[in-house]
PAZAPA-4460 file (N, C-alpha, C; in steps of 0.05 Angstrom, whole numbers, plus 32768, in hexadecimal, padded with zeros to 4 digits):
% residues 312
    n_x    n_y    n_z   ca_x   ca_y   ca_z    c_x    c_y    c_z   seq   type   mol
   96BA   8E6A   92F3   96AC   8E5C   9308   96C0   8E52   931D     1      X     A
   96B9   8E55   9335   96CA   8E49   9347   96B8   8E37   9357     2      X     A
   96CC   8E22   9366   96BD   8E09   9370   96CB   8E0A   938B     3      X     A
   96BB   8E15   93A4   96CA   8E18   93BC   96D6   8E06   93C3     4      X     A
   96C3   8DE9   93C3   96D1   8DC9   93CA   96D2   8DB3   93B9     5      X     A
   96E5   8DAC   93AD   96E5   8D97   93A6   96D8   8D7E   93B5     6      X     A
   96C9   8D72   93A8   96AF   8D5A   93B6   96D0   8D40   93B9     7      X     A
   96BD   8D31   93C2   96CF   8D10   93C5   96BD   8D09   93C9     8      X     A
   96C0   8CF1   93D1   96B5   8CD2   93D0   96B6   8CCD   93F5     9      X     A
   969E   8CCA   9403   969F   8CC9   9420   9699   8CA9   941E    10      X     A
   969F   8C99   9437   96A3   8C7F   9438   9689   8C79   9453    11      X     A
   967C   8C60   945E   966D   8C5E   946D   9681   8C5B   9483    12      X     A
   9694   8C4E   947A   96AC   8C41   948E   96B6   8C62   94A0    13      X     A
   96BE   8C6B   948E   96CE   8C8E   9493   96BD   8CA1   94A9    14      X     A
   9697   8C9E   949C   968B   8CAA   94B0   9686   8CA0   94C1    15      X     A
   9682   8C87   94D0   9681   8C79   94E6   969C   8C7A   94F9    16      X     A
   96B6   8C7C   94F0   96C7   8C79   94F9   96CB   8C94   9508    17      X     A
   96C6   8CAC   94F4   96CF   8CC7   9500   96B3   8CD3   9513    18      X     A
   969F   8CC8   9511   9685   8CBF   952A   968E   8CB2   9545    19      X     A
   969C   8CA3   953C   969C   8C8C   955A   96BE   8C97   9561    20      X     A
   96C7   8CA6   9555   96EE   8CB2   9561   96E4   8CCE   956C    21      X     A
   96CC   8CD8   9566   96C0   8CF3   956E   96B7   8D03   955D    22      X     A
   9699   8CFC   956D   9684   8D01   9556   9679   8D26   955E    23      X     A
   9688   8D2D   9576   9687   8D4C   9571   968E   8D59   9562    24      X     A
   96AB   8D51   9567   96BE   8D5C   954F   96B7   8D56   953C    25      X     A
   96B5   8D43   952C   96A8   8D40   9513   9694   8D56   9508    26      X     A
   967A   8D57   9514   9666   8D66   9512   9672   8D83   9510    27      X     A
   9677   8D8D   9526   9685   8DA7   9528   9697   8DAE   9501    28      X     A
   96AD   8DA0   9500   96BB   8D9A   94E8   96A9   8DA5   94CD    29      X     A
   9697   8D8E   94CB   9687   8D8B   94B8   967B   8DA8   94AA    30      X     A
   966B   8DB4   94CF   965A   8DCB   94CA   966E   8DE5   94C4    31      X     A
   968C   8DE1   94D1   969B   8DFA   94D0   96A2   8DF8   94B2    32      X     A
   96AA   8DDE   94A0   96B1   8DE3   9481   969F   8DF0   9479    33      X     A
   967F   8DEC   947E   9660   8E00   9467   966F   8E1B   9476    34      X     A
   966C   8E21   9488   966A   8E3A   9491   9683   8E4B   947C    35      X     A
   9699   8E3E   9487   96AE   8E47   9477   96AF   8E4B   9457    36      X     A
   96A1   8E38   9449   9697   8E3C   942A   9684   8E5A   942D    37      X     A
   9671   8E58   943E   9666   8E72   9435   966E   8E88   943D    38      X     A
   967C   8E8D   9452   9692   8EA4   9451   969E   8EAB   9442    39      X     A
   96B0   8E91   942F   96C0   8E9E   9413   96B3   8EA0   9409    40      X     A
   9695   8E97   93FF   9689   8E9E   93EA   9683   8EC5   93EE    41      X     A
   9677   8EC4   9406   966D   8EE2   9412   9689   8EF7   9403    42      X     A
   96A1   8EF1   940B   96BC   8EF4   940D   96BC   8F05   93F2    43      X     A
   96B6   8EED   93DA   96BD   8EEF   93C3   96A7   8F06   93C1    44      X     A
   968E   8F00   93C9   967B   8F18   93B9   967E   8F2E   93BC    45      X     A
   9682   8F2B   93D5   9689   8F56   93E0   969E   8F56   93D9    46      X     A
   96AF   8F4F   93CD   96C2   8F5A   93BF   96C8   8F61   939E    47      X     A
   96B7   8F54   9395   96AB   8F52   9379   9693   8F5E   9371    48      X     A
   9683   8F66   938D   966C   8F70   937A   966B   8F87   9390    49      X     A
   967A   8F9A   9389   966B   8FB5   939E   9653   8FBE   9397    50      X     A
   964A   8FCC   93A9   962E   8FDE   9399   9615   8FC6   9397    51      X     A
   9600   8FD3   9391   95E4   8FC6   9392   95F0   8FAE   937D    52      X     A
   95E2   8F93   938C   95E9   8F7B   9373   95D0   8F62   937D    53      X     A
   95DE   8F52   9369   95C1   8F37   9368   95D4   8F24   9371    54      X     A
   95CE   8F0E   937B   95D2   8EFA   937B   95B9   8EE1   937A    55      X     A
   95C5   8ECE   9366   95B6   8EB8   9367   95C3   8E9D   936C    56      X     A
   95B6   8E97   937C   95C2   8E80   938D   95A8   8E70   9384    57      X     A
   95B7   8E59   9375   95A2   8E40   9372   95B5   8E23   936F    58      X     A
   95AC   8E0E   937F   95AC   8DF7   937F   9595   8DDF   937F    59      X     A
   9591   8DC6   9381   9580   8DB6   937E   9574   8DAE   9394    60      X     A
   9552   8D9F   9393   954E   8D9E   93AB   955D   8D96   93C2    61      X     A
   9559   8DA0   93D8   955A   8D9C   93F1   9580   8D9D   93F7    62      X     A
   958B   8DAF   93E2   95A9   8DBD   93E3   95A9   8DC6   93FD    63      X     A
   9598   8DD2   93FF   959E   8DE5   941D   95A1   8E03   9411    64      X     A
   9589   8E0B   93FF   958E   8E29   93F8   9581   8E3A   940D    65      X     A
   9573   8E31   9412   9569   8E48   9426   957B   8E52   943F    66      X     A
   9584   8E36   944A   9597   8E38   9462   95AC   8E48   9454    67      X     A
   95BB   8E44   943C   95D1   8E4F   9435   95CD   8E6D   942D    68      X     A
   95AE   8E79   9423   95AA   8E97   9424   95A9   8E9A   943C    69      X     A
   95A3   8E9D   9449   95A5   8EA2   946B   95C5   8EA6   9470    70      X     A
   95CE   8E8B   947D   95F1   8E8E   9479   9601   8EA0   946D    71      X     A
   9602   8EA9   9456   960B   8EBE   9442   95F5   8ED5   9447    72      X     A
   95DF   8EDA   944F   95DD   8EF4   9459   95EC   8EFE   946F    73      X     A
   95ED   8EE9   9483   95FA   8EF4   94A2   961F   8EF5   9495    74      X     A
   9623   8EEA   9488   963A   8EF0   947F   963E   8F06   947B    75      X     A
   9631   8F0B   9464   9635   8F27   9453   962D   8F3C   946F    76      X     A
   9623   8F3A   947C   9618   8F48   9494   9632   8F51   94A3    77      X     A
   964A   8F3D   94A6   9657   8F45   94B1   9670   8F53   94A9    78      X     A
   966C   8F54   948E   9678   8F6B   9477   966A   8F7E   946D    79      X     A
   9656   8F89   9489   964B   8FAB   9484   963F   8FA2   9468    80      X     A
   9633   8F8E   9458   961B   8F84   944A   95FC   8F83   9450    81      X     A
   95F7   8F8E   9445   95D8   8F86   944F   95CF   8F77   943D    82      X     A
   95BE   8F60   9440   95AD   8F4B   9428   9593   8F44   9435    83      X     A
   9582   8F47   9419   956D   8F40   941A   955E   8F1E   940B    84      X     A
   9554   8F0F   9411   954B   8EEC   940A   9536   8EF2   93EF    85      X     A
   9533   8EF3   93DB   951D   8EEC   93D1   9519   8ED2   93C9    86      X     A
   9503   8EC3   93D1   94FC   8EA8   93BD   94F5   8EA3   93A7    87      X     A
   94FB   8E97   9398   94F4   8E97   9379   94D6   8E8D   9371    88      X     A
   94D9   8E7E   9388   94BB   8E6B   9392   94A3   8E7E   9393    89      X     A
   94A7   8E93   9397   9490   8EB0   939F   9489   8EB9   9385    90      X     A
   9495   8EAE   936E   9493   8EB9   935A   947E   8EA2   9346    91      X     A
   947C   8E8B   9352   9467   8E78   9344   9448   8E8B   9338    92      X     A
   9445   8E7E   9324   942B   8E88   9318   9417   8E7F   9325    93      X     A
   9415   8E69   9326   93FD   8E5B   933D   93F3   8E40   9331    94      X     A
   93E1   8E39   933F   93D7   8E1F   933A   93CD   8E15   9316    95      X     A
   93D6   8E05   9307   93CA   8E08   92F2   93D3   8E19   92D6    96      X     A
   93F5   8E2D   92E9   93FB   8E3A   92CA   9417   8E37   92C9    97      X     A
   941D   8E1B   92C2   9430   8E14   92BC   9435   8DFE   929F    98      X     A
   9447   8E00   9296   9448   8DE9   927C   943F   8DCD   9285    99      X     A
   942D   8DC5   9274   941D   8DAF   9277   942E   8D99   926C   100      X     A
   9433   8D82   9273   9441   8D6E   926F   9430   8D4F   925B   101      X     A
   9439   8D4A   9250   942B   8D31   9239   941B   8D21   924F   102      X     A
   941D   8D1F   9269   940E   8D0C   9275   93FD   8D1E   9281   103      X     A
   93F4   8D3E   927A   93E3   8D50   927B   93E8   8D5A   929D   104      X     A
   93F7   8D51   92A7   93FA   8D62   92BF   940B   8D71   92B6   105      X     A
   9416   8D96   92CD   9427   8DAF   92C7   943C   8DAB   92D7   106      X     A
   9454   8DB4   92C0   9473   8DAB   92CD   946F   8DC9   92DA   107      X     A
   9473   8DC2   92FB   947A   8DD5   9304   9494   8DDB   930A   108      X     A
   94A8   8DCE   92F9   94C4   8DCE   9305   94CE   8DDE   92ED   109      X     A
   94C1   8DE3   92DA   94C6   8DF3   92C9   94CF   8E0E   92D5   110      X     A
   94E3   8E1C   92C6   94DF   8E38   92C5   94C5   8E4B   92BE   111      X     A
   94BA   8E40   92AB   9498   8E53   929F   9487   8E4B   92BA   112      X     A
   9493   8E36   92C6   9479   8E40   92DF   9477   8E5A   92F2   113      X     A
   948D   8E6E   92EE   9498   8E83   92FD   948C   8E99   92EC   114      X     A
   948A   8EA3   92F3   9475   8EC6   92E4   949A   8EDB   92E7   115      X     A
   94A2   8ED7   92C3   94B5   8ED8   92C3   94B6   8EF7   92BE   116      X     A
   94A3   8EFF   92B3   94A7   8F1E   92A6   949F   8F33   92C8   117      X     A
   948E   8F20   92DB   949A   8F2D   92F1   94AA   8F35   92F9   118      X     A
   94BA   8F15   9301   94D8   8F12   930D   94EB   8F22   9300   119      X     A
   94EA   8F20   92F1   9501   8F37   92DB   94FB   8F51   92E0   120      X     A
   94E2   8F55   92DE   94DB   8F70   92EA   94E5   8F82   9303   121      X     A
   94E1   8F74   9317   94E6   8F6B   9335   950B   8F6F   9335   122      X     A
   9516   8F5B   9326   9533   8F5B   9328   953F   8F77   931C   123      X     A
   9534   8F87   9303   953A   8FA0   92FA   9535   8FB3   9309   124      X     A
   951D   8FB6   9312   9516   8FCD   932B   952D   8FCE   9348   125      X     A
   9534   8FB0   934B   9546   8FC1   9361   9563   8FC8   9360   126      X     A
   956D   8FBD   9348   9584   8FC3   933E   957D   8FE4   932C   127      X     A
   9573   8FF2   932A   9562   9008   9318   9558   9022   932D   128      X     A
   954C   9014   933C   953B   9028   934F   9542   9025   936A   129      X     A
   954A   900B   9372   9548   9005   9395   953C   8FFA   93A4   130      X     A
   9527   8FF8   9386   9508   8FE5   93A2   94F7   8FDF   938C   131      X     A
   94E7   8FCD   9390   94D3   8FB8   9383   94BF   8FAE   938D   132      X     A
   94A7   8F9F   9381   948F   8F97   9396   9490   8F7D   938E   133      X     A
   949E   8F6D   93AA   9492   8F44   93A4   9481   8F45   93A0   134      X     A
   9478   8F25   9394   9465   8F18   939E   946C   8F08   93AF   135      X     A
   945A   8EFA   93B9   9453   8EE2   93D2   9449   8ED3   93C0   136      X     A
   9452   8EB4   93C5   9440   8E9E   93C1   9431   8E95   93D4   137      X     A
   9410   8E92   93D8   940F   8E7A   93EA   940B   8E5F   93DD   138      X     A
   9420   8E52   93F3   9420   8E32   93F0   9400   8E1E   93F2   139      X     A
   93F8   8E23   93FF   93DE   8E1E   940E   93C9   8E22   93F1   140      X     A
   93BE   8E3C   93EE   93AD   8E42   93D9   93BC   8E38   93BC   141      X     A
   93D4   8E37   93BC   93E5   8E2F   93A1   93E2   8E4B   9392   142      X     A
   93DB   8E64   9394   93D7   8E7D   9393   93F2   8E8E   9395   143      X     A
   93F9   8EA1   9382   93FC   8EC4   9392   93F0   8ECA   939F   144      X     A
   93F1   8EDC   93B5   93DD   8EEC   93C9   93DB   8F04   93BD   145      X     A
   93C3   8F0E   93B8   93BD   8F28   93B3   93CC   8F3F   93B9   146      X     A
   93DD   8F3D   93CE   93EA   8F55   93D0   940C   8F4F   93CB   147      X     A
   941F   8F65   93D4   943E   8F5F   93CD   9450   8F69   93E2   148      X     A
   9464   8F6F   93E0   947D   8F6E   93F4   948F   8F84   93EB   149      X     A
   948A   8F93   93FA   949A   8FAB   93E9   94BA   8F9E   93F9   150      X     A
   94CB   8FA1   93DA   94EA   8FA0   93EE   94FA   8FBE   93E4   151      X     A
   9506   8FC8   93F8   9516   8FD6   93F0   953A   8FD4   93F1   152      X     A
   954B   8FD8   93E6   9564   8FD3   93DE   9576   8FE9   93DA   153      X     A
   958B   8FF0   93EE   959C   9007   93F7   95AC   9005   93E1   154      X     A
   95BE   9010   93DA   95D0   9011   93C4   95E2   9004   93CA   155      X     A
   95EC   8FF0   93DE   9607   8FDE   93E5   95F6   8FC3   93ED   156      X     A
   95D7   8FC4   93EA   95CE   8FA9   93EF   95D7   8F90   93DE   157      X     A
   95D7   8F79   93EA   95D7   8F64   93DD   95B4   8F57   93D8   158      X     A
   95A9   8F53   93C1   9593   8F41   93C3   958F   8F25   93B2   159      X     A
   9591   8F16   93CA   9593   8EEE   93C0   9575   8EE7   93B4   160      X     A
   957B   8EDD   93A2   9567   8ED0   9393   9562   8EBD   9394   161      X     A
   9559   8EA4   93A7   955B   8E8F   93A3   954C   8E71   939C   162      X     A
   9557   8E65   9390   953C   8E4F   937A   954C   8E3B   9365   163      X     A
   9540   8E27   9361   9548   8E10   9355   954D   8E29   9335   164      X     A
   9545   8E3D   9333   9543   8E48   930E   9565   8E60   9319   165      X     A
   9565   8E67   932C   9575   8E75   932F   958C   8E80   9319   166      X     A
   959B   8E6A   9311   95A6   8E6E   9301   959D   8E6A   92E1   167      X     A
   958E   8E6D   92DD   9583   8E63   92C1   957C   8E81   92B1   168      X     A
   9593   8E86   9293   9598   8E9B   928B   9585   8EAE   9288   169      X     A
   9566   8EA8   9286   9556   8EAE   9284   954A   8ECC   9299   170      X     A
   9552   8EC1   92AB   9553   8EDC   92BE   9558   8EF1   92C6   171      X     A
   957B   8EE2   92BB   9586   8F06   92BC   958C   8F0E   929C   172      X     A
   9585   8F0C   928A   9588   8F10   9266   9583   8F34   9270   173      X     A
   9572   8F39   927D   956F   8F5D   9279   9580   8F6B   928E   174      X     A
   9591   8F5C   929E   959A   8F65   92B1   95BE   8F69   92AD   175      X     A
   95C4   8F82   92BF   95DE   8F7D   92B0   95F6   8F73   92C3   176      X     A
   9606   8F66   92B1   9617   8F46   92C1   9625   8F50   92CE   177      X     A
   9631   8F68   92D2   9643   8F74   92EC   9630   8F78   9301   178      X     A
   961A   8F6C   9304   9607   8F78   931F   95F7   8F5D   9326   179      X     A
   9606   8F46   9315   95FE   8F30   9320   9614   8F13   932A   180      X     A
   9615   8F0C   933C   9623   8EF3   9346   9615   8ED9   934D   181      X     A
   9615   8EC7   9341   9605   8EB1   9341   961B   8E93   9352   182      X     A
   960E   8E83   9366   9616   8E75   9377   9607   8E5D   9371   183      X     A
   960B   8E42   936E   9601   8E2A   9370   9610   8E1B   9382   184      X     A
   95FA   8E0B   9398   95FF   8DFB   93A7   95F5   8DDD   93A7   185      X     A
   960A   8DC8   93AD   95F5   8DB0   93A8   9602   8D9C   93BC   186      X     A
   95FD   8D85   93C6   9605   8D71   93D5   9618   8D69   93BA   187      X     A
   9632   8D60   93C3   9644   8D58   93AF   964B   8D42   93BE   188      X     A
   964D   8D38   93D7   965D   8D20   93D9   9650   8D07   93DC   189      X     A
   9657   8CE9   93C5   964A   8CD7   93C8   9651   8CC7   93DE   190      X     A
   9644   8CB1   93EC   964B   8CA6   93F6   9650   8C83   93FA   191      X     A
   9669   8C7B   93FF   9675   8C62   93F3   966B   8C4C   940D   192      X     A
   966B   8C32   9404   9671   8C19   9410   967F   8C08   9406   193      X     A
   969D   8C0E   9409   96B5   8BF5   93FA   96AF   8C05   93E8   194      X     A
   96AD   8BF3   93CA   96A8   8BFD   93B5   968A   8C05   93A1   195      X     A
   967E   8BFE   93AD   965D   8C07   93AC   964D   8C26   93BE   196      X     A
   964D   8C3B   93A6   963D   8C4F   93AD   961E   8C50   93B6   197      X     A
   961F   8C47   93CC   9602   8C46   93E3   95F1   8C5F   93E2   198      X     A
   9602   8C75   93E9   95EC   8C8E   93E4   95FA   8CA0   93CC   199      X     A
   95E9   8CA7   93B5   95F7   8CBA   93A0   95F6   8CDC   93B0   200      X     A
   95FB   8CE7   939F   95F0   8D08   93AC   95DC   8D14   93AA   201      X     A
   95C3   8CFE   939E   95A7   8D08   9392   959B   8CFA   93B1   202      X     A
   95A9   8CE4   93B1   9596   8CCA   93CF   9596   8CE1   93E3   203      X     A
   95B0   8CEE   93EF   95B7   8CF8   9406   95A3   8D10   93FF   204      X     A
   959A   8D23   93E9   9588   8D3B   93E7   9569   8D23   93EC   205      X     A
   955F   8D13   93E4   9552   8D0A   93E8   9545   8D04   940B   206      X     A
   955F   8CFA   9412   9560   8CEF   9439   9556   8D13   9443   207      X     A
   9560   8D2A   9440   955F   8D45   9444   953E   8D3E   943F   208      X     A
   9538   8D47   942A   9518   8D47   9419   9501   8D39   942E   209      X     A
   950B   8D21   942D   94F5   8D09   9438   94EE   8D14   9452   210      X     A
   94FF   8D20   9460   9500   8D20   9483   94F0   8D3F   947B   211      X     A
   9500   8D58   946F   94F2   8D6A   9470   94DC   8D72   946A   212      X     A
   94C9   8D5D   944F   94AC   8D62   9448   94A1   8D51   945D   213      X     A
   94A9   8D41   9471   949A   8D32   9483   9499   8D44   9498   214      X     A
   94A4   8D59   949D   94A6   8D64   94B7   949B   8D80   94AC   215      X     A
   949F   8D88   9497   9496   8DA2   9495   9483   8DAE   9485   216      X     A
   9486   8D95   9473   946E   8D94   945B   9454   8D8B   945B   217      X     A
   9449   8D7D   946B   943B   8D67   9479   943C   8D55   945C   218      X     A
   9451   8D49   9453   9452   8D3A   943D   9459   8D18   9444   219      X     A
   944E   8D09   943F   9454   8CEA   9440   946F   8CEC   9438   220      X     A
   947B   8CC9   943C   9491   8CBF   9432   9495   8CBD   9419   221      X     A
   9476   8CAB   940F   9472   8CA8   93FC   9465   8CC5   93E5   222      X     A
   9458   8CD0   93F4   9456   8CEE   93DF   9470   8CFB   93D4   223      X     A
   9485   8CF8   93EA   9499   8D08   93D9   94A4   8CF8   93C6   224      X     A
   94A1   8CDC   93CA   94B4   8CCA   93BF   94AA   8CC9   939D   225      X     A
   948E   8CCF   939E   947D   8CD6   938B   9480   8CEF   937B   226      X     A
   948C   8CFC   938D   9494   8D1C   937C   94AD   8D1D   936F   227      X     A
   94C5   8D07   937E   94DC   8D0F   937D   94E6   8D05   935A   228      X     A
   94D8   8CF4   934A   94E1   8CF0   932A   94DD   8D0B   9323   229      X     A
   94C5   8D1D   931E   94C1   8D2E   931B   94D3   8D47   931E   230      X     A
   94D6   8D4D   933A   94F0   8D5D   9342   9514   8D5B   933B   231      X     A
   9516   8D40   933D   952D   8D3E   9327   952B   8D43   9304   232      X     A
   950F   8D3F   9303   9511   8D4C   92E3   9514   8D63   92E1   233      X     A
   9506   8D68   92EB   9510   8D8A   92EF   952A   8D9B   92EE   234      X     A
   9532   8D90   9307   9551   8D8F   930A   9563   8D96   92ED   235      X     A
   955E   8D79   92E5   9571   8D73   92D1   9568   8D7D   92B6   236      X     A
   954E   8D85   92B0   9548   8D94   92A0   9552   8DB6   929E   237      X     A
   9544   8DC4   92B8   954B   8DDF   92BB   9561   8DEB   92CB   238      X     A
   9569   8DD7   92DB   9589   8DE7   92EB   959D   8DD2   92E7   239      X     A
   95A4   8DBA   92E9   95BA   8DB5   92DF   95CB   8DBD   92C4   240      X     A
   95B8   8DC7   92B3   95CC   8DCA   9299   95DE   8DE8   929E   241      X     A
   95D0   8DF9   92B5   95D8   8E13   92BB   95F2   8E10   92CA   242      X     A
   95F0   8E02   92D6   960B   8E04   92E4   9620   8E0D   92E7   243      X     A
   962B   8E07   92D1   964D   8E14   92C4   964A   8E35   92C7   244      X     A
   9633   8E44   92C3   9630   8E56   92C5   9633   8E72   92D9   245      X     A
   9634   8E58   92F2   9630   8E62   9312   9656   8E6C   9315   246      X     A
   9656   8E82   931E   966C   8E8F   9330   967C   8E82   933D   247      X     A
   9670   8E72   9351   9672   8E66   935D   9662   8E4A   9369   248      X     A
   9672   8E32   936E   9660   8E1B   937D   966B   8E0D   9390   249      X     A
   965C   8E08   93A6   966C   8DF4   93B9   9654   8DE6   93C8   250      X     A
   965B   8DDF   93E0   964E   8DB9   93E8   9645   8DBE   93FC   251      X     A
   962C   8DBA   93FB   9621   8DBD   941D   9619   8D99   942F   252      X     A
   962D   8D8A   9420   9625   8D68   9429   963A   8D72   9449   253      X     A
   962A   8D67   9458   9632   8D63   9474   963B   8D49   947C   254      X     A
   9653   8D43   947B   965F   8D18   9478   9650   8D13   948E   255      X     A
   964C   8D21   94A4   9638   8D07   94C1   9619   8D02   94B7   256      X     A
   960F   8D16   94A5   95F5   8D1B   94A0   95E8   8CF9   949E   257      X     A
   95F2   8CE7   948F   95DF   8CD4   9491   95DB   8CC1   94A4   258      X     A
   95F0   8CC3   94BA   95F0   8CB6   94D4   95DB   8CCA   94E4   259      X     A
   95D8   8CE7   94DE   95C9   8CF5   94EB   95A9   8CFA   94E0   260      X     A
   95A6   8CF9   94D0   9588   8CF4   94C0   957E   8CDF   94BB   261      X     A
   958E   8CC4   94C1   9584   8CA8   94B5   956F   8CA5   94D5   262      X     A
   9584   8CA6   94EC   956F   8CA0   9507   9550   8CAC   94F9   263      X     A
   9553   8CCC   94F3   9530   8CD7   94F5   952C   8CC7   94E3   264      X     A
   952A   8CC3   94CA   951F   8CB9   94B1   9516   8C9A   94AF   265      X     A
   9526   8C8A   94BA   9529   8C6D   94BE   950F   8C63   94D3   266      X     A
   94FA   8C6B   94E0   94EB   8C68   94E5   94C9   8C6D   94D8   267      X     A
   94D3   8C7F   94CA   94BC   8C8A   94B5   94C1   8C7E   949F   268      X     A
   94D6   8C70   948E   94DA   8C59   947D   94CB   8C43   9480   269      X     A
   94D2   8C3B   9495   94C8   8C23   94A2   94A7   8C21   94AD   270      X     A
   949E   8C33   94A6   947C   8C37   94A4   9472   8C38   9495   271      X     A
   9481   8C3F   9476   9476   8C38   9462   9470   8C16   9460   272      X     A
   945E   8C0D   944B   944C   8BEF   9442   9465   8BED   9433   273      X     A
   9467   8BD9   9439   9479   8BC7   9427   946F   8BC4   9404   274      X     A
   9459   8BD1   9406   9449   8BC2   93E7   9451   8BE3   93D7   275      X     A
   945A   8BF8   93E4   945B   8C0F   93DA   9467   8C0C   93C7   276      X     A
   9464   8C1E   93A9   946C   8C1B   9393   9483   8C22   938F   277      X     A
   9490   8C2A   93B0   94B3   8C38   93B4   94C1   8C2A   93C5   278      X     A
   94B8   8C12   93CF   94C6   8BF9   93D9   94DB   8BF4   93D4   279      X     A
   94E3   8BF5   93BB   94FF   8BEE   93B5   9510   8C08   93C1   280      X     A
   9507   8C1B   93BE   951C   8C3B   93C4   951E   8C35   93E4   281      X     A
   9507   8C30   93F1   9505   8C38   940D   9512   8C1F   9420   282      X     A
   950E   8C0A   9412   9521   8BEC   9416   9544   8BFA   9421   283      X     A
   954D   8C05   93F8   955F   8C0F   93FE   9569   8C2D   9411   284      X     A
   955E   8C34   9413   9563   8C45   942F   9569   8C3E   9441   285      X     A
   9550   8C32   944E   9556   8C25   946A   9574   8C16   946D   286      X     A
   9575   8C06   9455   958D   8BF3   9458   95A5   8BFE   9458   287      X     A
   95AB   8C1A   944C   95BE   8C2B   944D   95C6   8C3B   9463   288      X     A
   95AA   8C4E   9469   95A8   8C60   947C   95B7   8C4D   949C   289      X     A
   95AD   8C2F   9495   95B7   8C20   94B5   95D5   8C15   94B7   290      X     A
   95DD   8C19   94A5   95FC   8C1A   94A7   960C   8C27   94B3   291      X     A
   95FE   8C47   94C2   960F   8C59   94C5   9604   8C54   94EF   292      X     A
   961F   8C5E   94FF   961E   8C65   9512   960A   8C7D   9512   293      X     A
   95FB   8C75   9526   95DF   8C8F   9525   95EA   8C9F   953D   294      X     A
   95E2   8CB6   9531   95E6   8CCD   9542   95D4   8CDC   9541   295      X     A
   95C5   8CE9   9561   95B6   8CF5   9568   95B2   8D15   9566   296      X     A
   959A   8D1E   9554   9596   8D31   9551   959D   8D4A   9563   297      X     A
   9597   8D3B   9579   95A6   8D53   9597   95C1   8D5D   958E   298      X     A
   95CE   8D4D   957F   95E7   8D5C   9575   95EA   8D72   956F   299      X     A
   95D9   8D72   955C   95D4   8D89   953B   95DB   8D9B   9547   300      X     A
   95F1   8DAF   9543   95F0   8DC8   9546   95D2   8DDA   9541   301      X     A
   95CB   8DF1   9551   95B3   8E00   953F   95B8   8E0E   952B   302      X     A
   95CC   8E18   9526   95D9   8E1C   9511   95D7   8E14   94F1   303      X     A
   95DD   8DFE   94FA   95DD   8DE1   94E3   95CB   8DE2   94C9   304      X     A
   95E0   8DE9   94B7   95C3   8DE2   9499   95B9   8DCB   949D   305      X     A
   95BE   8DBC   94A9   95AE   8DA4   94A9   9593   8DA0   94B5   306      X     A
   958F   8DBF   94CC   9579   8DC2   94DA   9566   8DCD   94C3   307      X     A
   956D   8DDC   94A9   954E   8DDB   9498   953C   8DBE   948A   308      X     A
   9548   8DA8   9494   9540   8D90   9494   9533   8D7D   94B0   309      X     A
   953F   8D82   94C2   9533   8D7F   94D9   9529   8D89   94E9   310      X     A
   9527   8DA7   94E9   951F   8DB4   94FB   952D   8DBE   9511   311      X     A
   9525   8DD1   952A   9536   8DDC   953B   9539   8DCE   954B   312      X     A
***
């Protein structure tokens, strides 16, 4: 396993300071380190995996996997690669067929919520033959859609897999390990005040989450805030124990990010009722998130993993 960046410990003092000495540069900085991680990662693959191969790239919510399959396709793109995205998410059984939990609702954070003898299926055909038929989820009906996605796969293709199960041995057990490279990504850097940790690396995936089910999900503050025990179980049930396993891992935390997401978020906090049963969480936000020199979204590169959270 290799670890592109070693994480540290970011300070409120540190990001304010390198904000208000120049907060271009900063930003610029920030976005050129991700970029640069997924280049070596790209780096390492095409050079390790010639010929038709898999990759699974999985980290925890709101890592930034999607932005980072994207990123590492245009990479690999520019090493005469071609790659194709699948979601793991497309692979859900549907509403209702998932392991049922003692308080009788279905863990859908499970792996058995995934229609596995598909996916396996799916992953053998194109390492085997060249081509395979998705499924589609719809989100909306909580459904497969009746029909599928034919993909096809050249013999020097790369195809990303990507999903909170990604790495979870289960997937590739029939597949063979020279035709697979597995990547985990996660926000690694906490962030300090003096000597008191204000935001952990779960808060800052959280600040990502809140803004992005509000804007894209049509999800409350409080709905996600409602989801999010759940989704850390998950987490720490089905992909943290995988880890060690991954090829490779590195950090998609952006140090200006909470001076730059607290402005959007910090108004939609503040609309929540005080009587909410997440008062204490959303208390602490606000009180955190206003510590930092705010900086205006007009910044953002379009570029920016940070834009699969806020938008273009």
């Amino acid at each position: 396993m290799k670890q592109i960046t070693q994480p540290h410990s970011l300070t409120v003092e540190e990001i304010n300071a390198a904000i208000e000495k120049d907060a271009t540069t900063f930003i610029k900085s920030e976005n050129r380190r991700y970029f640069n991680e997924v280049d070596e990662v790209a780096a390492a693959l095409n050079e390790q995996m010639p010929g038709r191969c898999l990759v699974m790239l999985s980290g925890p919510s709101s890592a930034g996997k999607t932005t980072t399959a994207g990123k590492l396709t245009e990479s690999l793109k520019l090493r005469g690669r071609t790659a194709h995205i699948v979601s793991l998410d497309d692979f859900y059984r549907g509403a209702g067929q998932a392991p049922v939990l003692p308080d009788g609702s279905h863990d859908y954070e499970s792996v058995e919520a995934l229609n596995m003898p598909l996916l396996q299926q799916c992953m053998s055909e194109i390492l085997t033959k060249g081509s395979t038929e998705l499924p589609l989820f719809n989100f909306h009906t909580r459904q497969p859609e009746p029909y599928t996605k034919t993909l096809c796969v050249h013999e020097n293709d790369v195809v990303i897999f990507e999903g909170i199960h990604a790495l979870n041995p289960i997937l590739e057990e029939h597949l063979p390990k020279d035709n697979v490279f597995k990547i985990f990504i996660n926000v690694m850097q906490p962030i300090y005040d003096g000597w008191d940790k204000v935001l952990a690396r779960r808060d800052l995936r959280l600040v990502r989450r809140l803004l992005r089910d509000y804007r894209f999900r049509n999800s409350s503050i409080e709905n996600t805030l409602n989801m999010w025990k759940q989704v850390v179980r998950g987490e720490n049930l089905y992909m943290f124990p995988f880890v060690d396993t991954a090829d490779v891992i590195f950090d998609t935390t952006h140090a200006y990010e909470p001076a730059m997401l607290g402005p959007q978020l910090l108004p939609l906090l503040q609309k929540v009722s005080p009587d909410s049963v997440h008062a204490e969480t959303i208390a602490r936000l606000i009180d955190v998130l206003s510590k930092f020199t705010p900086l205006s979204v007009d910044m953002l590169p379009a570029e920016s993993l940070l834009r699969e959270f806020v938008g273009k």
